[in-house]
ZAKOL-240820 format. One record per residue: y, z, x of N, C-alpha, C, O, CB in turn. Coordinates in steps of 0.2 Angstrom, whole numbers, plus 5000, padded with zeros to 4 digits. Each point is the difference from the previous one (the first is absolute). Glycine has a CB too. Example, Ala and Ser with C-alpha at 12.3 -4.5 7.8 and 13.67 -1.06 7.14 Angstrom:
BEGIN
497250395066500650004996500650005004499950035005499550034986501149905007500650015004500550034996500650015003499149895003
This chain:
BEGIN
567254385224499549985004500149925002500349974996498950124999500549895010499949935003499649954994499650034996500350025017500449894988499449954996499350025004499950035005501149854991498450084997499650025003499849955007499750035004500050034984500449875013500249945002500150045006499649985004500949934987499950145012500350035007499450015004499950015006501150054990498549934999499450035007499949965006499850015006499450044984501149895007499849935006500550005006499949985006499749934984500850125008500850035007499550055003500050005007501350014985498250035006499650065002499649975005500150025006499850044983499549905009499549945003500449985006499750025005499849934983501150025014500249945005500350085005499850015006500949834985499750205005500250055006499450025002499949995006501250064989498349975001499350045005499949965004500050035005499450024987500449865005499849975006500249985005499649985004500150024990501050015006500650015006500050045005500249995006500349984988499250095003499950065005499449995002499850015006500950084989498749895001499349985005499949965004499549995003500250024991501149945006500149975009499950035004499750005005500949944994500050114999500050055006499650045002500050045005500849944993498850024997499450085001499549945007500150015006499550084976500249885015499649945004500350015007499650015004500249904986500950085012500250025006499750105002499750025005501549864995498950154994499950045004499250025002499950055003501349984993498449945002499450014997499649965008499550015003500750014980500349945018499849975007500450045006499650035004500349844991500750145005500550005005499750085003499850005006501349924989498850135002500150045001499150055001499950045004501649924990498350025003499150015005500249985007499750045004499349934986501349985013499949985006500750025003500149975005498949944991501450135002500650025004500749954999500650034999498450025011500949914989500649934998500650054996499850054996499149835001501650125003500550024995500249944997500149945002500450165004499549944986500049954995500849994998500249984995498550065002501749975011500649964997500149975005500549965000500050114994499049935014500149955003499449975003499650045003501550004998498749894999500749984997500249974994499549994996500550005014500450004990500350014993499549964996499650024995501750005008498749904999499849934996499350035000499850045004501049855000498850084990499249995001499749985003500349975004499850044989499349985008499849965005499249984997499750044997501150035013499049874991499149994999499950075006500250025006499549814989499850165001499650065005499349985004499650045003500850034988499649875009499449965001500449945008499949995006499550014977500949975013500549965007500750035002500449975004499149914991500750185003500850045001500549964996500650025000499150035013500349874984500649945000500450064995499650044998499749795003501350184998500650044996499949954996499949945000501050125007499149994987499949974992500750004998500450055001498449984995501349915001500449954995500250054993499650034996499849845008501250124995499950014992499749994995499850054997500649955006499649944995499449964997499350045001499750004994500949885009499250155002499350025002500050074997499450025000500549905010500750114988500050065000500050034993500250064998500449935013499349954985500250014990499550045000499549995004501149894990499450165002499350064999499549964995500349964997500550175003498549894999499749954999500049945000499549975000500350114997500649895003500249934998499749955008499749945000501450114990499249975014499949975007499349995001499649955000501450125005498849994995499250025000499649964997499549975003500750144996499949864996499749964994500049935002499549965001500850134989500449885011500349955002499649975007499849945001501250114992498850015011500049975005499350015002499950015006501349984997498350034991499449995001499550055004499450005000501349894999499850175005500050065001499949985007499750035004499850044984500849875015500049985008500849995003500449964997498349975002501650105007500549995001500149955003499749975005500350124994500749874998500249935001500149975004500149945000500250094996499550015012499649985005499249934999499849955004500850195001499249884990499749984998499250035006499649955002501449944990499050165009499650005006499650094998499450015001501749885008499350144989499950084998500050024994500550014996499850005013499150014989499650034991500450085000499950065003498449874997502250054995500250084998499650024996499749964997501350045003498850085000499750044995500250014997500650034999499049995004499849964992500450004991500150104999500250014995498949854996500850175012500350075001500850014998500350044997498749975013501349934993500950014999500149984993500550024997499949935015499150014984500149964993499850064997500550034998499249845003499650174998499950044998500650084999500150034995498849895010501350095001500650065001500549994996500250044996499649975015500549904990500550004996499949994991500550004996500049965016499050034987499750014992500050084997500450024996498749885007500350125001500150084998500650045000500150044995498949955010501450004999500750034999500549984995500350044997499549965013500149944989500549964994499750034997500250065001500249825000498950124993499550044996500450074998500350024995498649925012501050084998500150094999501050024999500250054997498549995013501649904994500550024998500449984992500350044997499649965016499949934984499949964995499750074995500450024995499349845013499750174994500150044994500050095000499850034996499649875001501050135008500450025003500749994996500150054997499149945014501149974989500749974998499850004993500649984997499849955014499050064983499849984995500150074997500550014997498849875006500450164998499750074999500750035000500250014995498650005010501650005001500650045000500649994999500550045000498849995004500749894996500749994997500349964995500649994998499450035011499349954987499849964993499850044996500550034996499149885009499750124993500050054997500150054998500250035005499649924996500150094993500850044998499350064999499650004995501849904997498750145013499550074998500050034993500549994996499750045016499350014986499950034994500650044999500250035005498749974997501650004992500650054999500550005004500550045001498850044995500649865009500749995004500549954994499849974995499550045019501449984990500349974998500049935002499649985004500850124994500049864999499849925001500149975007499649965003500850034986500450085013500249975007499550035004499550024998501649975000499149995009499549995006500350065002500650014998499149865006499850195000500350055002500150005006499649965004500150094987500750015012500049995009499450035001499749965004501450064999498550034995499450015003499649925001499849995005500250144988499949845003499549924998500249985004499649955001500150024990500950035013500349955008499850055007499949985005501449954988498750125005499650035004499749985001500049955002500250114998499249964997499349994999499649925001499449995003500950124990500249835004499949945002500050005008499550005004501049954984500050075013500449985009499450025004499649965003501850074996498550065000499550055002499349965001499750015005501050094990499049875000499449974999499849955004499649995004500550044986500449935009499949935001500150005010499749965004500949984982499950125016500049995008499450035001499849975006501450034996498250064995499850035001499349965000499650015004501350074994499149884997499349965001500049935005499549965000500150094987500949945016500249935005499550055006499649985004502049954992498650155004499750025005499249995001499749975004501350114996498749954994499650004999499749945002499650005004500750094989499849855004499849945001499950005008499449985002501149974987499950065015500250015007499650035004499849975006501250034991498850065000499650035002499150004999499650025004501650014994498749934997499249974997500049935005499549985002500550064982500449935019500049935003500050035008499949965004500749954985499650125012500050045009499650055000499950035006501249964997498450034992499350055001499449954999499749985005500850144989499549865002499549924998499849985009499550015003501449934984499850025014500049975005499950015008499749975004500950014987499650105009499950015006500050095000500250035005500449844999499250164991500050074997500450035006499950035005498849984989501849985003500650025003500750024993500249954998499449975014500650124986500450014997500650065004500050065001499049884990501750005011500450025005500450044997499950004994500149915013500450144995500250045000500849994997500350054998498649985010501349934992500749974998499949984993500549994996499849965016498850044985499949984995500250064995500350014995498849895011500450154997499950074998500750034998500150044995498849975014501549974995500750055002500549984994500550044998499449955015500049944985500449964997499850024990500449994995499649905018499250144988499850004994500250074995500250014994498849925011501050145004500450064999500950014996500350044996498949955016500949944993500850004998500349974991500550004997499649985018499349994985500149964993499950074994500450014995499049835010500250194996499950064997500650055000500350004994498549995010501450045003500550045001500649964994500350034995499350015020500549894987500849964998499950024994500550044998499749865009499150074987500250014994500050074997500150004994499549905006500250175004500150044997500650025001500350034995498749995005501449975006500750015000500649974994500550034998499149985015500149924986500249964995500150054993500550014997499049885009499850124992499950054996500450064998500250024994498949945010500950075002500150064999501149984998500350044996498250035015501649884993500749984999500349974992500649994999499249985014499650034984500349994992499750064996500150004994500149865006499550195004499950074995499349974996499950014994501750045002497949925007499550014998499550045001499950015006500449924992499350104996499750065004499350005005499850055002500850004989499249875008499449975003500150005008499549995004500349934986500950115012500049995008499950095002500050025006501249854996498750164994499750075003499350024996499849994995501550045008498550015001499350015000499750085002500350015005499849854998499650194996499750055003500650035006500050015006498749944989501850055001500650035004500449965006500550025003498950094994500349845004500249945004500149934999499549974996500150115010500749884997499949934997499549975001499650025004501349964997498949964995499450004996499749965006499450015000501049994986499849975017499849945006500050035003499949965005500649954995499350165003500050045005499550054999499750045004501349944998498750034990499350024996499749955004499750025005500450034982499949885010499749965000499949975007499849944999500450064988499950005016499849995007499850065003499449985001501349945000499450145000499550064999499349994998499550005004501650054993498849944996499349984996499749935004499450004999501150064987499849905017499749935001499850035007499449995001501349904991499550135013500150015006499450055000499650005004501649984997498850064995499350095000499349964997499550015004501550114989499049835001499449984998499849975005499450025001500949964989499949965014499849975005499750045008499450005004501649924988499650115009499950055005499550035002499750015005501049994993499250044995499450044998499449955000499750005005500950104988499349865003499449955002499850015006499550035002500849894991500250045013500149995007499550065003499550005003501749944997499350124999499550075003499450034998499650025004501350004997499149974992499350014996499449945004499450035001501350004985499349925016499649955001499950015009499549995003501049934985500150115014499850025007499550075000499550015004501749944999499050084993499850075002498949984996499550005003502450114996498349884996499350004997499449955003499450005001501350034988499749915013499749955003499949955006499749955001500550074989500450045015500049985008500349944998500149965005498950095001501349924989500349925001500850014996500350034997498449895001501550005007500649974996500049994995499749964999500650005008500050064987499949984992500549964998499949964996499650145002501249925005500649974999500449985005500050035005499950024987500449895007500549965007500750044997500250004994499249865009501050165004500650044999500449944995500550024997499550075017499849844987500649954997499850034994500650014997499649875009499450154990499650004993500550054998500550004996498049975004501550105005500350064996500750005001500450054998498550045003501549845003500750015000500049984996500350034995500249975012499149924991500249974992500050034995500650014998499049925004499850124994500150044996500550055000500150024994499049955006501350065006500650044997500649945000500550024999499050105006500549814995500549974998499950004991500350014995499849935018499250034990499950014990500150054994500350004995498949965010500550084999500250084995501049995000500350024995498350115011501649864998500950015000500149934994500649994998499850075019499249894981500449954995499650034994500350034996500149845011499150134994499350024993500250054997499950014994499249965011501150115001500050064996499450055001499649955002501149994990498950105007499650045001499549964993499749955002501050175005499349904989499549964993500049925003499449995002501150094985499849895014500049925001499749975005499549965000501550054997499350055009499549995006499450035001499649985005501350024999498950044991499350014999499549974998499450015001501150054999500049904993499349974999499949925002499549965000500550124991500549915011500149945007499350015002499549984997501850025008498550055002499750025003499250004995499449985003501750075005498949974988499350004996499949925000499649975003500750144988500149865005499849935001499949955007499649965000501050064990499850015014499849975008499250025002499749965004501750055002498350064992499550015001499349964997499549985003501250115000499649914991499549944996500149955001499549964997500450084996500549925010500249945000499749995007499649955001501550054992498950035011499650025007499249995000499749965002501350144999498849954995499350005000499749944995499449985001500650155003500449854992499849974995500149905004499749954997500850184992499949865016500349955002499450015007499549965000502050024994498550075011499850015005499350025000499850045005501349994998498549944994499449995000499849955002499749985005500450064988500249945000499949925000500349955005499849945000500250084990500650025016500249955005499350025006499749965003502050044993498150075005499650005004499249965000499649985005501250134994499149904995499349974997500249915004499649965002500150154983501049865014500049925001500150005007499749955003500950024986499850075015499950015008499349985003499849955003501050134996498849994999499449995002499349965000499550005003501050074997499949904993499649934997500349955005499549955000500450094988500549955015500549955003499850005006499749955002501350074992499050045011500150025006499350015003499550034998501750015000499149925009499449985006499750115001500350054997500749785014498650164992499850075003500350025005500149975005498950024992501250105001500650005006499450015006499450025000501950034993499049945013500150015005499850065004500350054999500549874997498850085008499950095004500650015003500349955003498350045001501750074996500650035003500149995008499650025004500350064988500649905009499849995010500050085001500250054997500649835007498850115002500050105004500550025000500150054998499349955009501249964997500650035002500650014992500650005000499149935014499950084982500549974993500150105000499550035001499949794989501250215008500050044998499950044993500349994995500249975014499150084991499950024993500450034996500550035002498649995003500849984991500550024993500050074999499550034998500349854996501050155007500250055000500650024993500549974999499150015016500350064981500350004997500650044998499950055004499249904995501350054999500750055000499950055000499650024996501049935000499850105010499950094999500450004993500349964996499850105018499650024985500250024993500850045002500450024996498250004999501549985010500850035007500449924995500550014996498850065024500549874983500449965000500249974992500549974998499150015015500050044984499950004991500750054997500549984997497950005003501450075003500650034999500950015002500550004997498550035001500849965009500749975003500149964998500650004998499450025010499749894990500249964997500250004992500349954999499250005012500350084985500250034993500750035001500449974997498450065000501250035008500750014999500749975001500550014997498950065005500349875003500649965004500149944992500649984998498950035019499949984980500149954993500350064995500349964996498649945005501250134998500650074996500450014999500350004995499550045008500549975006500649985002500449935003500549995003499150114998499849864997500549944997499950005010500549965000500550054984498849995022500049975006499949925000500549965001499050165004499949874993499949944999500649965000500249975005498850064989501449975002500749974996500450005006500249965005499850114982500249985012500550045006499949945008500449975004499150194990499949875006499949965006500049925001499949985005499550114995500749894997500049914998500749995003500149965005499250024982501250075011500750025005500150015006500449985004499850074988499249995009500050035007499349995001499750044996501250055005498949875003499350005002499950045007499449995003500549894991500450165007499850065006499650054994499550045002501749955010499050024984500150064995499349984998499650054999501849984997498349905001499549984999499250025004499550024998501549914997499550045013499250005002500050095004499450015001500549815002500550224998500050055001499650044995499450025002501549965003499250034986499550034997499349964998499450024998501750054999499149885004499349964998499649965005499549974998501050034991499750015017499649955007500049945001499749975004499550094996501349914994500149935001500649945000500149984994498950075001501249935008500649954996499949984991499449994997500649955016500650054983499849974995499949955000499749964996500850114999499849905011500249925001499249975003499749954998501850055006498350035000499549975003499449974996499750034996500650055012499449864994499549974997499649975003500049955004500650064989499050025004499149975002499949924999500249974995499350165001500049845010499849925000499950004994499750054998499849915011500749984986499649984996499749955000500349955003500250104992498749925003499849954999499949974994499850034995499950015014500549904990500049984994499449974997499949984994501150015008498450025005499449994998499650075000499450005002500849885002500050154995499650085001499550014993500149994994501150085014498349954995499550014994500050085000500150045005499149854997500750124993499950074997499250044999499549975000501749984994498750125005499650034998499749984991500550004996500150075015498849924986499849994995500450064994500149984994498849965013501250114995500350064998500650035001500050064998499149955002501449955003500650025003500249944995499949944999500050115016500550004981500749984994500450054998499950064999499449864996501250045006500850045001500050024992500049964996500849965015499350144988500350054996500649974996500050014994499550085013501049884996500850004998500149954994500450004996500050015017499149974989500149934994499850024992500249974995499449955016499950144990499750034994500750045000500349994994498150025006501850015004500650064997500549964997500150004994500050095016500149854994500549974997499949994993500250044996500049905014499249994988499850024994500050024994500149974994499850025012500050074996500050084996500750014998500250024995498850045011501349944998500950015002500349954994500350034995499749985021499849914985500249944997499750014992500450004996499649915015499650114988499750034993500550064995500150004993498749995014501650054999500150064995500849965000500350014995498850135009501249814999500649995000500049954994500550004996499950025017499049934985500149964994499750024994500349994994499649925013499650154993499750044995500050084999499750034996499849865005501050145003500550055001499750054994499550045000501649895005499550054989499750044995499349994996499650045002501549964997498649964996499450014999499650055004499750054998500549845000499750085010499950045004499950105000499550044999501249845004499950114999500250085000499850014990499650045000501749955013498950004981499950024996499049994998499850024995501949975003498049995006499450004997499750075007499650044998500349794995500350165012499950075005500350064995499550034999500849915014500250084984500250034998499650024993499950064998501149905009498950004990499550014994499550055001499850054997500449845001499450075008499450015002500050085001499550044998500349835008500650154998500050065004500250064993499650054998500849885016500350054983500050044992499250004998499750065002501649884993498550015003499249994996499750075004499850054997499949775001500250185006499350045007500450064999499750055001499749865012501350094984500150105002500250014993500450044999500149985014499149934981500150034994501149994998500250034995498450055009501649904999500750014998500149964995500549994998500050035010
């Protein structure tokens, strides 16, 4: 195993990739590719950032959280991102390649570099994902795609050194478990249509969840989701209750404003199957293929305003999933073995 001291190699790599989330968490709500152009940019006056400007928290801190223009206030949102990420990778890297599991041996096994690598790319998304729903409840689809594949990679990894964690109910395990993340979600979506004439779920919510279920696994990804729901109602209260404490009285609707129409139960299911078959994905390759089964460009993107006010009751789901997701990757076992308990205890086993 690693000294324990490595974790801080952990910390600087996380917070290195939370630069880059920060670009993507800007670039890519608004259409920008996040390889061009290449250099960073303030976002406030466009001036191309320096090196010096680009040290992961350090810049941030240094310069007071305003760019050297001396003219434009960065949001401490980039400081934030690149913390959180160092954080989870720092113990991410502590958990699986420092300490030495129950009845394992001293050395570090290939599974624990899986699983380090697997984790740590997987919750950069996640973060990625909580800072572009937050922001602009948008959670893109490159995010989603990227969470898929981190699933698929480590089970193929898996399955490449004969462990038996990469199969599952007669198929590999990342392919249950996107299955189970993809149905739970889904089914919500359609349950909430059909019982209650409403949107219950955003399609970003039920791609994410089958990315989830493909790193988590069916058990993992399940109770992820238990916790996004408490985490949900238990947080989403209290954000609603501070809104409407906050916020002016809305507004009478203009006449001409169109009324709110809510998804057919036709397109619930067409769009279910196209997230199945992986179109979504697919289509990021071929965007004819995209907007053919689903009516839309993947590229295309809606005005944003960065002053847009929201509904008192309009809060993005993704962030509870994430969450829930970030829970089962640092407290995994515990987790799963107090679920496991519980359910033995209720059937007498």
């Amino acid at each position: 195993m690693l000294p324990a001291w490595t974790w801080i190699i952990g910390f600087w790599f996380g917070a290195a990739v939370g630069s880059f989330l920060n670009v993507v968490i800007y670039r890519m709500p608004r259409g920008i590719s996040v390889y061009k152009p290449a250099n960073s940019f303030c976002p406030g006056c466009q001036k191309q950032l320096t090196a010096a400007e680009l040290v992961p928290l350090l810049s941030w801190l240094f310069q007071k959280g305003k760019c050297s223009c001396g003219k434009s206030k960065v949001s401490s949102r980039y400081f934030w991102v690149e913390m959180a990420t160092g954080l989870l990778w720092a113990v991410i890297w502590y958990q699986q390649l420092v300490v030495i599991p129950p009845g394992a041996e001293s050395a570090m096994s290939t599974s624990q570099v899986i699983y380090a690598v697997g984790y740590m790319l997987f919750s950069a998304a996640l973060v990625a994902a909580i800072g572009t729903d937050l922001a602009h409840y948008i959670i893109p689809d490159q995010v989603n795609a990227f969470m898929l594949f981190v699933g698929v990679g480590m089970n193929i990894a898996l399955a490449m050194i004969g462990d038996s964690r990469a199969w599952m109910w007669g198929m590999p395990s990342s392919i249950a478990g996107a299955l189970v993340g993809f149905g739970v979600l889904w089914g919500i979506t359609l349950l909430g249509r059909v019982a209650f004439g409403k949107d219950a779920m955003g399609h970003g919510d039920i791609k994410m969840a089958r990315g989830i279920g493909a790193v988590l696994l069916p058990l993992g990804a399940g109770i992820s989701f238990a916790l996004a729901v408490f985490l949900g109602a238990l947080f989403g209260i209290l954000i609603v209750a501070l809104r409407k404490k906050d916020q002016a009285p809305a507004e009478e609707p203009e006449a001409d404003e169109e009324p709110y129409v809510p998804e057919s139960i036709g397109s619930i299911f067409w769009c279910g199957l196209g997230y199945i078959l992986c179109i979504d994905i697919i289509g990021l390759a071929f965007p004819k293929l995209y907007e053919k089964w689903f009516g839309e460009n993947p590229y295309a993107v809606e005005e944003i305003s960065e002053e847009a006010g929201v509904e008192p009751t309009m809060i993005p789901f993704g962030p509870y999933l994430a969450a829930g997701a970030l829970c089962v990757v640092m407290y995994g076992a515990p987790l799963t073995k107090w679920v496991l308990d519980y359910f033995n205890g209720m059937s007498g086993l």
